[in-house]
Structure formats: structure tokens, C-alpha cells
C-alpha positions in Angstrom: 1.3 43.8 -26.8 0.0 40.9 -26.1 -0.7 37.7 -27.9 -4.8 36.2 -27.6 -3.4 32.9 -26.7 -1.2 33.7 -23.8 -4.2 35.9 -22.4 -6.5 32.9 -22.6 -3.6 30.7 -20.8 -3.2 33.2 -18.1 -7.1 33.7 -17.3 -7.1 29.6 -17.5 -4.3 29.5 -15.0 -5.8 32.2 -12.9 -9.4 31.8 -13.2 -9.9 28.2 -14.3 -10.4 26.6 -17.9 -14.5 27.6 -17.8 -13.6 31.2 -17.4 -10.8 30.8 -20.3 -13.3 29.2 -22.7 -15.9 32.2 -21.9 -13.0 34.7 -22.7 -12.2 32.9 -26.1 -16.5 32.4 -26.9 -16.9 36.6 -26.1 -14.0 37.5 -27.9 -14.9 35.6 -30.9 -18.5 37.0 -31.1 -16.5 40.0 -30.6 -14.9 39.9 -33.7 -18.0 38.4 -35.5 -19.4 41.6 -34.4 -17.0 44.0 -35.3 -16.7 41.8 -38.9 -20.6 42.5 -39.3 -19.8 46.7 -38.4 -17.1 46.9 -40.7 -19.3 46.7 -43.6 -22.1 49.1 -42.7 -19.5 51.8 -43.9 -17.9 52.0 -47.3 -14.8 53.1 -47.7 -14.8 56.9 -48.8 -11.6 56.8 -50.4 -9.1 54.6 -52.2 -5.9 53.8 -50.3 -3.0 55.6 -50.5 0.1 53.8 -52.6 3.0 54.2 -51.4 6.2 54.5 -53.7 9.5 52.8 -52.9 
């Protein structure tokens, strides 16, 4: 797995710091949208506890 950060170093590297900041801006509105999608569906059920 990978970490965000070293993706958006490696596309910078590769691709050039443009291409790196358009990575970062999608994946962001990405996650804005996926935040947003999240909350069209409640939970059904409760989660489950786990004992120790």
C-alpha cells in the first residue's frame, strides 16, 4: 500500500509538478465526493462490539 504523498512525489518526478497538483485537486474532489455519497445511505445496523 501505498502512501498519497509518495504517489503525488512520484507523478511530480515523472510527469512534472502541474500533473502532480492535478492528481492532488482530483483526488481531493474525490474524497469530497465520496464524503457527499456516504451520507445518502444510513446505516442499517448498529456496529458490532467486540469483547476483549
Amino acid at each position: 500500500m501505498y502512501d498519497v504523498t509518495d504517489i503525488a512525489d512520484y507523478i511530480e518526478e515523472e510527469f512534472g509538478q502541474q500533473r502532480a497538483d492535478r492528481f492532488q485537486s482530483n483526488l481531493k474532489e474525490q474524497m469530497q465526493n465520496l464524503g457527499q455519497f456516504s451520507t445518502a445511505f444510513p446505516r442499517t445496523q448498529e456496529p458490532v462490539k467486540k469483547s476483549l
